[in-house]
C-alpha positions as CSV (number, residue, x, y, z in Angstrom):
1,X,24.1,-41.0,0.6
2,X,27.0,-39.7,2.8
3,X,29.0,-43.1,2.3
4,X,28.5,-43.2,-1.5
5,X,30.8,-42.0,-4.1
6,X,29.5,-40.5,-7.4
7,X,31.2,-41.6,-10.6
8,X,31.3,-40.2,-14.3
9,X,29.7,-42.1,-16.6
10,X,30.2,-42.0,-20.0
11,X,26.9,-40.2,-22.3
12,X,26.3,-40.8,-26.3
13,X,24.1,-39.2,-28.5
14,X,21.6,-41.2,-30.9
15,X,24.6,-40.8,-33.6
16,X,27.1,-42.1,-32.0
17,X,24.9,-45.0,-30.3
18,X,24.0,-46.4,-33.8
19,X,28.1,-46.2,-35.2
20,X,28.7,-48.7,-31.6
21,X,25.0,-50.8,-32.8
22,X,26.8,-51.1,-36.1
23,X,29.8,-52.0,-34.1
24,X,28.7,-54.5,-32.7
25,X,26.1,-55.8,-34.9
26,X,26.8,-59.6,-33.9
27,X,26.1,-59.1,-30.4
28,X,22.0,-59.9,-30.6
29,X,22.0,-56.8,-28.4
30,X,18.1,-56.8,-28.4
31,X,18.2,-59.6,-26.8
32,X,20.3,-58.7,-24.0
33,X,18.9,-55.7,-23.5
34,X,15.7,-58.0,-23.3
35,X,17.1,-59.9,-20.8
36,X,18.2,-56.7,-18.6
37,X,14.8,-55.1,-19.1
38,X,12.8,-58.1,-18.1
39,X,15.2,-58.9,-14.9
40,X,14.9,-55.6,-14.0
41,X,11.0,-55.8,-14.5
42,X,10.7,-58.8,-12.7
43,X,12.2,-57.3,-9.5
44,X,9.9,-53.8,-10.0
45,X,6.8,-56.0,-9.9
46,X,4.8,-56.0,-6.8
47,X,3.7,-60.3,-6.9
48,X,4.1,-62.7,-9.2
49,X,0.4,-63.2,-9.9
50,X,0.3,-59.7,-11.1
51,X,-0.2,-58.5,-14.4
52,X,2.1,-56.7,-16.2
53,X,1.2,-54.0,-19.3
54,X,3.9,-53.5,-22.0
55,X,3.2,-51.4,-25.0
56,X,5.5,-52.1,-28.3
57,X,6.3,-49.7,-31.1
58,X,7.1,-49.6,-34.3
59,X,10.3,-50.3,-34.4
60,X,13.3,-51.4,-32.1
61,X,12.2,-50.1,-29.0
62,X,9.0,-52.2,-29.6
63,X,11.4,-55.2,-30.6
64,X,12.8,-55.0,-27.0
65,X,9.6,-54.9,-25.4
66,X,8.8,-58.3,-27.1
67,X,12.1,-59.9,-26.2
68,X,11.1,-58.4,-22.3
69,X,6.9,-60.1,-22.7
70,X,8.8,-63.6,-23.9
71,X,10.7,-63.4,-20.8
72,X,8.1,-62.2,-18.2
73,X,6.1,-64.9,-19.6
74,X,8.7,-68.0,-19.6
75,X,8.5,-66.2,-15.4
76,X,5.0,-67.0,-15.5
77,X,3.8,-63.7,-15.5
78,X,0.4,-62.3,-16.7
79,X,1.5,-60.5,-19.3
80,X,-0.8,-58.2,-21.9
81,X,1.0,-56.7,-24.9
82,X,-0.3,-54.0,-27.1
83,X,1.4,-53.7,-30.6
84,X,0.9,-50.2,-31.6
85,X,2.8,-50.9,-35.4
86,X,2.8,-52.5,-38.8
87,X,4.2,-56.4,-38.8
88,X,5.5,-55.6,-42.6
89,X,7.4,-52.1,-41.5
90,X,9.6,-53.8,-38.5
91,X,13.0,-53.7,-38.5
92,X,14.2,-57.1,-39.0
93,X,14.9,-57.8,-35.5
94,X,12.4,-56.2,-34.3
95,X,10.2,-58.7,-36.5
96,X,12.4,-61.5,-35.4
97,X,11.5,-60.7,-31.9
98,X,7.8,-60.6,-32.6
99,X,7.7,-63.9,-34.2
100,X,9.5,-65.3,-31.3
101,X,6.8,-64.0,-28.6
102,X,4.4,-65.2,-31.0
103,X,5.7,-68.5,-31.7
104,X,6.2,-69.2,-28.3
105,X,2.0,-68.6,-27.4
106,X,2.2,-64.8,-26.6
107,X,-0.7,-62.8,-27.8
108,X,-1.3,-58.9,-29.1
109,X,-4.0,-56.8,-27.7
110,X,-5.7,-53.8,-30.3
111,X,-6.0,-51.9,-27.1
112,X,-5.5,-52.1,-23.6
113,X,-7.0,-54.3,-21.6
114,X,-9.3,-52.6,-19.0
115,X,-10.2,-55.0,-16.7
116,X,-6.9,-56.0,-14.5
117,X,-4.6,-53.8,-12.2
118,X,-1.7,-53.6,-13.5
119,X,1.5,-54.6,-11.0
120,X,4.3,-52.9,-13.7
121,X,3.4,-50.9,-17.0
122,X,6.3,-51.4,-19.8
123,X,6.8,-48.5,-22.1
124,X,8.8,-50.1,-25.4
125,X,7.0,-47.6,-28.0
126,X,10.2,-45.3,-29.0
127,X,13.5,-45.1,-27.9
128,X,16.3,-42.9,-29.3
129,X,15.1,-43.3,-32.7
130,X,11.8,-40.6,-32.9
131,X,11.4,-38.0,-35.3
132,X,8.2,-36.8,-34.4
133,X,6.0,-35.4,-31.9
134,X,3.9,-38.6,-30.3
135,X,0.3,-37.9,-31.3
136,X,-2.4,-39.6,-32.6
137,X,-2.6,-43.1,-31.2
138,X,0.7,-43.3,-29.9
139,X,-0.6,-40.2,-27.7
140,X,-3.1,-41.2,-26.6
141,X,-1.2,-44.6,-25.4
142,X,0.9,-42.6,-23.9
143,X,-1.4,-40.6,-21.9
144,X,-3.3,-43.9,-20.8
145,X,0.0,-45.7,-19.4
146,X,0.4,-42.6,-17.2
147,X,-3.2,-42.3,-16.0
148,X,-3.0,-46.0,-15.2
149,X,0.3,-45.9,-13.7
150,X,-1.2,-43.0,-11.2
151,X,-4.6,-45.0,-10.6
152,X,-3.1,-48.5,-10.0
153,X,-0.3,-46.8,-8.4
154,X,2.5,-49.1,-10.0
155,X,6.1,-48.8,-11.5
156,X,6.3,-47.1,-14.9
157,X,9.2,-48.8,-16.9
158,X,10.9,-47.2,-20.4
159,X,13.3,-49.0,-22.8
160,X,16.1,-46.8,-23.2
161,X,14.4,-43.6,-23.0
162,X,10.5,-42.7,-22.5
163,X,8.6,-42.6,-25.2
164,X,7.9,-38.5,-26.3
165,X,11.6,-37.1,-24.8
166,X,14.8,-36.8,-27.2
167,X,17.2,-38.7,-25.8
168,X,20.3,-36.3,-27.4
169,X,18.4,-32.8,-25.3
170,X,16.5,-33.7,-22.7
171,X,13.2,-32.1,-25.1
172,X,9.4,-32.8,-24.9
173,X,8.3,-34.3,-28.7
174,X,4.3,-33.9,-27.8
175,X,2.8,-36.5,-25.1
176,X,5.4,-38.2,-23.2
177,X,5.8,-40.7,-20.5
178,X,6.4,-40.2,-17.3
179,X,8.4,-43.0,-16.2
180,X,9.6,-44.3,-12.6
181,X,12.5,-45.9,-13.7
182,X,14.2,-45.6,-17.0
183,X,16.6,-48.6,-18.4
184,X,18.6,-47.1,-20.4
185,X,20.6,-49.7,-22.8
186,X,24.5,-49.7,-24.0
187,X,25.3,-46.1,-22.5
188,X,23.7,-43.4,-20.3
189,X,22.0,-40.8,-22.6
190,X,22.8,-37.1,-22.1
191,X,18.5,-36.1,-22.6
192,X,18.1,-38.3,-19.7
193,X,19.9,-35.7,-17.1
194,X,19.2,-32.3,-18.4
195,X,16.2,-30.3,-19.3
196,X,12.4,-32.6,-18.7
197,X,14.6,-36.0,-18.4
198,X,14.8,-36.2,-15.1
199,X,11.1,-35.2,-14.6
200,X,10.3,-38.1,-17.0
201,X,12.9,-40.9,-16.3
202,X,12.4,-41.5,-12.8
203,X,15.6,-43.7,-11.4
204,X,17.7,-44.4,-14.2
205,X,20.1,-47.5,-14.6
206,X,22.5,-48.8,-17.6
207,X,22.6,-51.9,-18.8
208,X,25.6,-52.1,-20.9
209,X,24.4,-55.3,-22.4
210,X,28.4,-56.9,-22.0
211,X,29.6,-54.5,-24.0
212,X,33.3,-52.1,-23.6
213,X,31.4,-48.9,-25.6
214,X,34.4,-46.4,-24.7
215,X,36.7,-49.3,-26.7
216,X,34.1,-49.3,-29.7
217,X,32.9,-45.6,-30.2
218,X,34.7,-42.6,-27.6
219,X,31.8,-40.8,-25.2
220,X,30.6,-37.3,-27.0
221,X,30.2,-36.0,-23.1
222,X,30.3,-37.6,-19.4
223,X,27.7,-37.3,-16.1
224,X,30.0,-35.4,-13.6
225,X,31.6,-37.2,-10.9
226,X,34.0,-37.1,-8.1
227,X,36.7,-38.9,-10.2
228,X,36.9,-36.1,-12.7
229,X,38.5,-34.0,-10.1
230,X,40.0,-36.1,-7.6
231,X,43.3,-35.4,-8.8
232,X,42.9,-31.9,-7.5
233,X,41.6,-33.1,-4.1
234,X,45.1,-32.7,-2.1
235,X,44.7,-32.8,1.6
236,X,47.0,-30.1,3.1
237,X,49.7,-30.2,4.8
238,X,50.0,-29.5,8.7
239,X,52.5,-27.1,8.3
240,X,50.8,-24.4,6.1
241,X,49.1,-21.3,6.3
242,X,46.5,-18.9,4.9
243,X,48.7,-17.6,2.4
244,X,49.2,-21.2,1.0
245,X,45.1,-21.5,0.2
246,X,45.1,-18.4,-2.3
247,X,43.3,-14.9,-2.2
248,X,39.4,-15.0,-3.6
249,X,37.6,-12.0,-4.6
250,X,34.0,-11.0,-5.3
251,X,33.0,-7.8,-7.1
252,X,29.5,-7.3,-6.3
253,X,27.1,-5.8,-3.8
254,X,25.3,-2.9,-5.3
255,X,22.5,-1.4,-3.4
256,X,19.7,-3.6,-1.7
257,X,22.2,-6.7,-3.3
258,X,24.3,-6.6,-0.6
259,X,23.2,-10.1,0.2
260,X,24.8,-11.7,-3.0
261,X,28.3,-11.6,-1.7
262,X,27.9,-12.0,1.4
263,X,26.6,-15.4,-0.1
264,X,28.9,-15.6,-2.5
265,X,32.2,-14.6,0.1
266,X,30.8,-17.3,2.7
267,X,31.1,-20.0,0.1
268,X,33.7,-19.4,-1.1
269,X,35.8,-18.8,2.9
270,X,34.2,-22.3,3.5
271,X,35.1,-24.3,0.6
272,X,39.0,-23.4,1.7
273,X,39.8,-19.9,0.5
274,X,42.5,-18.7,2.3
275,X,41.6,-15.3,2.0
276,X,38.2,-13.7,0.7
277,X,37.4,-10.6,0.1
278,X,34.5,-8.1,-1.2
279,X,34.4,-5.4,-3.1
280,X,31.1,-4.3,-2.4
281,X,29.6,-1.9,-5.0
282,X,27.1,-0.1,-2.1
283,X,28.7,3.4,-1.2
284,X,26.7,2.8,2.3
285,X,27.8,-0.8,2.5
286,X,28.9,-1.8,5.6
287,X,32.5,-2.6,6.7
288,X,31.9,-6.2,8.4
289,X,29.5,-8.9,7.5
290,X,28.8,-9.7,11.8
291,X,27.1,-13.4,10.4
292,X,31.3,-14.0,9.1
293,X,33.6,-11.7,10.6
294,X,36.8,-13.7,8.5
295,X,35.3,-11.7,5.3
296,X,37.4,-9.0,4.6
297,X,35.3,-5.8,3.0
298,X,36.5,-3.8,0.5
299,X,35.7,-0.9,-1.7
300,X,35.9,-1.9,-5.1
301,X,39.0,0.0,-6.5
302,X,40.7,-2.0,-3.0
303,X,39.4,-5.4,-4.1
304,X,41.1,-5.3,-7.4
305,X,44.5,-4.0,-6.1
306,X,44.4,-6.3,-3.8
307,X,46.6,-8.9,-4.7
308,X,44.1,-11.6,-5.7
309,X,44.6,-15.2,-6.6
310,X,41.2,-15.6,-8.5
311,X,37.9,-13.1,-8.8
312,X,34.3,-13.5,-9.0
313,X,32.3,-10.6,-10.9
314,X,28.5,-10.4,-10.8
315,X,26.7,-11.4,-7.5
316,X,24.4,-8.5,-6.4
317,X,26.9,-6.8,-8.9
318,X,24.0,-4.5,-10.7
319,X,24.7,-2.1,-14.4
320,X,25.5,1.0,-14.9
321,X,28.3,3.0,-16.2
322,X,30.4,3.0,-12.8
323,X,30.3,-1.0,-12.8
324,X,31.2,-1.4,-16.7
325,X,34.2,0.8,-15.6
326,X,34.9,-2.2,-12.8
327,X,34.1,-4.8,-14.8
328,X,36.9,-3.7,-17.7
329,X,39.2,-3.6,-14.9
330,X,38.6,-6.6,-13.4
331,X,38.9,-8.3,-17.0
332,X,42.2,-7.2,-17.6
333,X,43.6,-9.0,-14.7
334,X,46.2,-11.6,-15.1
335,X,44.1,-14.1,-12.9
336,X,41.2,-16.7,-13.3
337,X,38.1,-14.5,-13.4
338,X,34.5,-15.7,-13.3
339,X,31.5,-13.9,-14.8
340,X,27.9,-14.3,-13.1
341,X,24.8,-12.8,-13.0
342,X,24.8,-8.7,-14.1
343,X,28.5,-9.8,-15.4
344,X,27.1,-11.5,-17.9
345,X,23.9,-8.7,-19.0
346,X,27.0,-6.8,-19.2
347,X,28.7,-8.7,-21.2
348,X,26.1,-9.6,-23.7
349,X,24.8,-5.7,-23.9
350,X,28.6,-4.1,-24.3
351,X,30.7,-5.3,-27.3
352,X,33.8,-3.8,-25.7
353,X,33.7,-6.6,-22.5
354,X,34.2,-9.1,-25.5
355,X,37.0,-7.5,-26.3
356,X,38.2,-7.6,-23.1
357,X,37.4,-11.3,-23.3
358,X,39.1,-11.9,-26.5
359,X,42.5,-9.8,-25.1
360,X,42.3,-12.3,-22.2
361,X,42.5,-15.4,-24.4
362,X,45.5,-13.9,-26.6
363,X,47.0,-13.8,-22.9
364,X,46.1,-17.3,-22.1
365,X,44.4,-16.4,-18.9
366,X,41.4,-18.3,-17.8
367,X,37.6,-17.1,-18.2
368,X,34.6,-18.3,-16.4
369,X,30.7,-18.0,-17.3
370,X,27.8,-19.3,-15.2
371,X,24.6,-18.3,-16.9
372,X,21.3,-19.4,-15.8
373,X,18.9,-19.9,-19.4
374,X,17.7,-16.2,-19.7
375,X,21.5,-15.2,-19.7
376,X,22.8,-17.8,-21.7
377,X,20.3,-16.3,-24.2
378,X,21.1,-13.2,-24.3
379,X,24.5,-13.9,-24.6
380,X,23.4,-16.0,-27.6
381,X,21.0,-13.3,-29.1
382,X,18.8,-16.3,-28.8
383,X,15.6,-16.7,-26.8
384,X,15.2,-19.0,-23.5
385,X,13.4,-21.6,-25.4
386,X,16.0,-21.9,-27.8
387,X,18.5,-22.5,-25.1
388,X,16.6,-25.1,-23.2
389,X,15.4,-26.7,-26.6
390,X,18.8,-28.0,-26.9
391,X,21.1,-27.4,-23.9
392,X,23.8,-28.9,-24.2
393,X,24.6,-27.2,-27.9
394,X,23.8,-23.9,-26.1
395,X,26.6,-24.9,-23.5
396,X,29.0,-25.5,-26.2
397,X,28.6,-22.7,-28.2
398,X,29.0,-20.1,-25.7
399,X,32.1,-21.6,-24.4
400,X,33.4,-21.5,-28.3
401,X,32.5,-18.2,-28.6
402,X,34.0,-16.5,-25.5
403,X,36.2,-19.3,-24.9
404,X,35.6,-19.6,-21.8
405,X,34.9,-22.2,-19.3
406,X,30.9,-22.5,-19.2
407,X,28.4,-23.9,-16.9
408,X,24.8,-23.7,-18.0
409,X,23.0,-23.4,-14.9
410,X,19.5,-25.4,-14.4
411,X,17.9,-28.8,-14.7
412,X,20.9,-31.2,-15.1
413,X,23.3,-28.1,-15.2
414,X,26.0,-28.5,-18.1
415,X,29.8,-27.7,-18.3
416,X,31.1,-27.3,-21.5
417,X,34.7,-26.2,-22.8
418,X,36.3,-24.3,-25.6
419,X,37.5,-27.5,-27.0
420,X,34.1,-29.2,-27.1
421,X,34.0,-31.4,-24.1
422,X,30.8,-31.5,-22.4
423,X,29.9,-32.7,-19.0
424,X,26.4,-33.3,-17.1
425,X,25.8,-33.3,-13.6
426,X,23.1,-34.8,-11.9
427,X,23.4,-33.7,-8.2
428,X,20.4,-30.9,-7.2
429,X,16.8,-30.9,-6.5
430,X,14.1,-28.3,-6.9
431,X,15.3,-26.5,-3.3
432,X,18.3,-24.8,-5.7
433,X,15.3,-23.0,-7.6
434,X,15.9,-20.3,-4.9
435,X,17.2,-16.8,-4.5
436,X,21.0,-16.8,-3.7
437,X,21.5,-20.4,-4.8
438,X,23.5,-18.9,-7.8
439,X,25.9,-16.8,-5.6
440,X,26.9,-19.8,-3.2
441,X,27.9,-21.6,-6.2
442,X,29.9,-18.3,-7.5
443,X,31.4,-18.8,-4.2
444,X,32.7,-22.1,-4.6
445,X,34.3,-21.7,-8.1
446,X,35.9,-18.7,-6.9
447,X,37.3,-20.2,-3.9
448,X,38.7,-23.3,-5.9
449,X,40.0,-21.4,-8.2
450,X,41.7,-19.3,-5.4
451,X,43.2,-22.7,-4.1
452,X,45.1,-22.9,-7.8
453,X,42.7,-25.3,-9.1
454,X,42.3,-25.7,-13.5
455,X,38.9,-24.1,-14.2
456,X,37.3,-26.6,-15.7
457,X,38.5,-29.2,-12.4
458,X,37.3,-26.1,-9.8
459,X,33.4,-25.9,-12.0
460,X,33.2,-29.5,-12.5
461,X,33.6,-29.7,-8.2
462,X,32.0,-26.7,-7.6
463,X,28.9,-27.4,-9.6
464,X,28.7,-31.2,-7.9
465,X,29.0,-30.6,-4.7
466,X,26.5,-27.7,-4.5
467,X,24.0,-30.1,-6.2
468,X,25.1,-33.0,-3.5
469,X,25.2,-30.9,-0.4
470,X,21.4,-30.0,-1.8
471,X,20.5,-33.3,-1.7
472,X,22.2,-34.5,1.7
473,X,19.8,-31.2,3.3
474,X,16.9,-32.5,1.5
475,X,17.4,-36.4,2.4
476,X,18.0,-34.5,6.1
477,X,14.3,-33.4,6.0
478,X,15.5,-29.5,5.0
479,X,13.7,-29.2,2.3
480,X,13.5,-29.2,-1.2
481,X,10.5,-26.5,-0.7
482,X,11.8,-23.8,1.6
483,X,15.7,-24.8,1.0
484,X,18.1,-21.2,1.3
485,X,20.9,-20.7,-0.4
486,X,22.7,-20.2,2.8
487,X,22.0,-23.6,4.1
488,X,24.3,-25.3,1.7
489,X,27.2,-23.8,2.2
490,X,27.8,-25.6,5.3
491,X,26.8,-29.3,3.7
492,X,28.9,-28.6,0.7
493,X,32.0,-27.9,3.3
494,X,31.2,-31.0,4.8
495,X,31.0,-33.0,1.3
496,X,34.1,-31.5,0.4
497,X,36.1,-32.3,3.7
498,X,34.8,-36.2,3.2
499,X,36.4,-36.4,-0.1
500,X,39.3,-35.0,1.6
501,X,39.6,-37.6,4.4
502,X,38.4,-40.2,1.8
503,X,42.5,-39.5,-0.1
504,X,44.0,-39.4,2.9
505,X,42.8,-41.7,5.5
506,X,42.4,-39.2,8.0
507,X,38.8,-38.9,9.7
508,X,36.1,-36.1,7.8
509,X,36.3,-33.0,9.4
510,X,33.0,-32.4,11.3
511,X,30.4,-30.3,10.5
């Protein structure tokens, strides 16, 4: 993992992906994306005596799963195909494909076949095209491809998208597959990387089917990668200083949350800030964290006179009158300020903070959210579910309406701008579903920003490599269950220092 680069890749919704099918209608796409799904199939199977399951829908999706049987079987493969639609309600190449599997000796099964074990099950019943919960019969196929896909303990395969998940949200519509590998055809999906994708696409690759989409139809949103921010990855000069790296703050630290900052200070000293400090909230707090002596502790009306280059708000930050006082203050500084956590109860409980908001756009100074679901709601006056019913709309319109900068924290966590672009990122694992986790990435963006990175460049970064230094501890053996906070500050450092040396040609700085 340490040697690979991750790249942005370009994500369409169902709307767009039929303006580019229109596009290029004289393509025979199903076809190709036939082709791709049955080489890919062919490598996924365990022997070439085994049989393969594929289950066909009722419309295109099913059309590709007959294009995929035709192939498998011109391979020789034992291949049973259940046709869960109507012959006279196919679209017509769908049809087209049928007759051709037909023509060419392939047979339908009513139901599926319980006597063999199977070596791959296909899942070709919907793709990007449902408009209902699955149910019924399609339900209850569903449900049989994943029992049998646990029993026989083979490779689940979906076309495009598995059958039961939007493909535009990452939402559950009723019984849905859970898939080991997803193929997804023409473009990545955004539904496959937020919200119950991942848990239900297993490995997902494109198969672009020879097409140049971003020529034909430009990408609503993008997967996050190092690319979009390499720009700001500048390895620093020998001769500089402290002073050259920017002053980060973090207003937090309320009693028994003294913790927060410290978590929040350490990540942000260790992704380069020149000079952190913490206004810690806590009359009683203490004057030196002993675990980072290179923190500098303040008291809060210290912090914000203090000459800052960038400030965090909100980790360990806790309510009350004293802290709305702070938090005004700190909103009507000149300099890139990031809301997290109690920030953020604050600012969706107090009308006057988005006034403070709105009197820092007239001034043109940046703004930064990182809600988790819960506070992306109330910000919203909407409910959780509603927020992770369609999380990427969420994302967008809370950056619209505090235009600000906005990361919505979670499953396939979501950056979205005032302008409406929109940005995925698949780095993380279930070990950030921890205390603290929030604060270290508060840290980052705080420290980036410190540096004089853009905001959208420093939460784009920030929200990557805390997902990737995640994974390198859990590909380590660290984890995900039982994975702190604290232990990926140090991997993100070193993630951060090998895209360094990657720019420059010097060696990564160690660990």
């Amino acid at each position: 993992m340490e040697n690979e680069e991750i790249r942005s890749q370009a994500l369409y919704r169902a709307a767009d992906l039929r303006r580019v099918e229109t596009l290029a209608a004289d393509r025979a796409l199903m076809e190709r994306a036939g082709l791709a799904a049955a080489d890919l199939a062919t490598a996924l199977c365990r022997a070439s005596d085994d049989a393969v399951l594929i289950l066909a829908g009722p419309g295109n999706n099913g059309g590709d799963a007959f294009v995929v049987a035709r192939h498998l079987r011109q391979r020789r493969r034992a291949v049973s195909v259940v046709f869960a639609g109507e012959l006279a309600r196919l679209p017509n190449d769908a049809e087209a494909a049928y007759r051709r599997f037909v023509d060419e000796g392939g047979a339908l099964s009513d139901g599926i076949p319980s006597g063999p074990r199977w070596s791959l099950i296909i899942d070709g019943l919907f793709g990007i095209g449902l408009q209902r919960p699955v149910s019924g019969r399609y339900g209850e196929l569903v449900s049989t491809a994943n029992a049998l896909a646990s029993h026989d303990g083979c490779p689940l395969l979906a076309l495009d998208c598995p059958s039961g998940l939007d493909a535009d949200t990452g939402r559950l519509c009723g019984t849905t597959i859970r898939a080991t590998h997803t193929l997804s055809f023409i473009a990545g999906k955004p539904g496959l990387f937020t919200g119950d994708g991942p848990d239900h696409c297993g490995a997902v690759s494109i198969a672009a089917l020879d097409l140049d989409v971003e020529r034909l139809v430009e990408a609503g949103g993008r997967t996050i990668g190092s690319d979009l921010f390499a720009h700001c990855l500048r390895p620093r000069a020998l001769n500089s200083h402290k002073g050259d790296h920017g002053s980060a703050g973090i207003l937090g630290g309320a009693s028994s949350m003294l913790g927060a900052a410290f978590l929040a200070g350490r990540a942000a000293l260790k992704i380069g800030g020149g000079r952190v400090y913490l206004g810690l909230i806590d009359p009683q707090a203490p004057t030196i964290d002993p675990l980072q002596p290179e923190l500098m502790l303040r008291r809060p009306d210290a912090l914000l006179a203090a000459g800052l280059s960038a400030l965090a708000c909100g980790p360990g930050m806790g309510q009350g009158g004293e802290v709305l006082a702070l938090l005004e203050r700190a909103c009507a500084l000149d300099l890139p300020l990031l809301l997290d956590a109690d920030a953020l109860n604050l600012l969706s409980a107090e009308t006057r903070l988005s006034g403070a908001l709105a009197a820092r756009r007239s001034r043109g100074v940046p703004t930064l959210l990182t809600p988790h679901p819960t506070e992306a709601a109330r910000l919203l006056g909407a409910t959780t579910a509603d927020v992770q019913a369609d999380r990427g709309a969420a994302a967008l319109e809370l950056a619209a309406r505090y235009q600000a900068t906005v990361v919505l924290k979670g499953c396939g966590s979501i950056v979205a701008t005032p302008d409406g672009r929109w940005f995925v990122n698949t780095t993380g694992n279930p070990g950030l579903a921890s205390a603290g986790t929030g604060d270290v990435l508060s840290g980052f963006v705080v420290g980036l920003l410190a540096q004089g990175w853009p905001a959208l460049e420093a939460l784009l970064a920030a929200v990557h490599v805390h997902g990737l230094a995640a994974d390198e501890r859990v590909a380590g053996g660290c984890g995900p269950v039982g994975l702190t906070a604290g232990e990926i500050i140090d991997g993100a450092r070193a993630c951060f220092n090998r895209w360094l040396a990657a720019r420059s040609g010097r060696a990564p700085a160690s660990r």
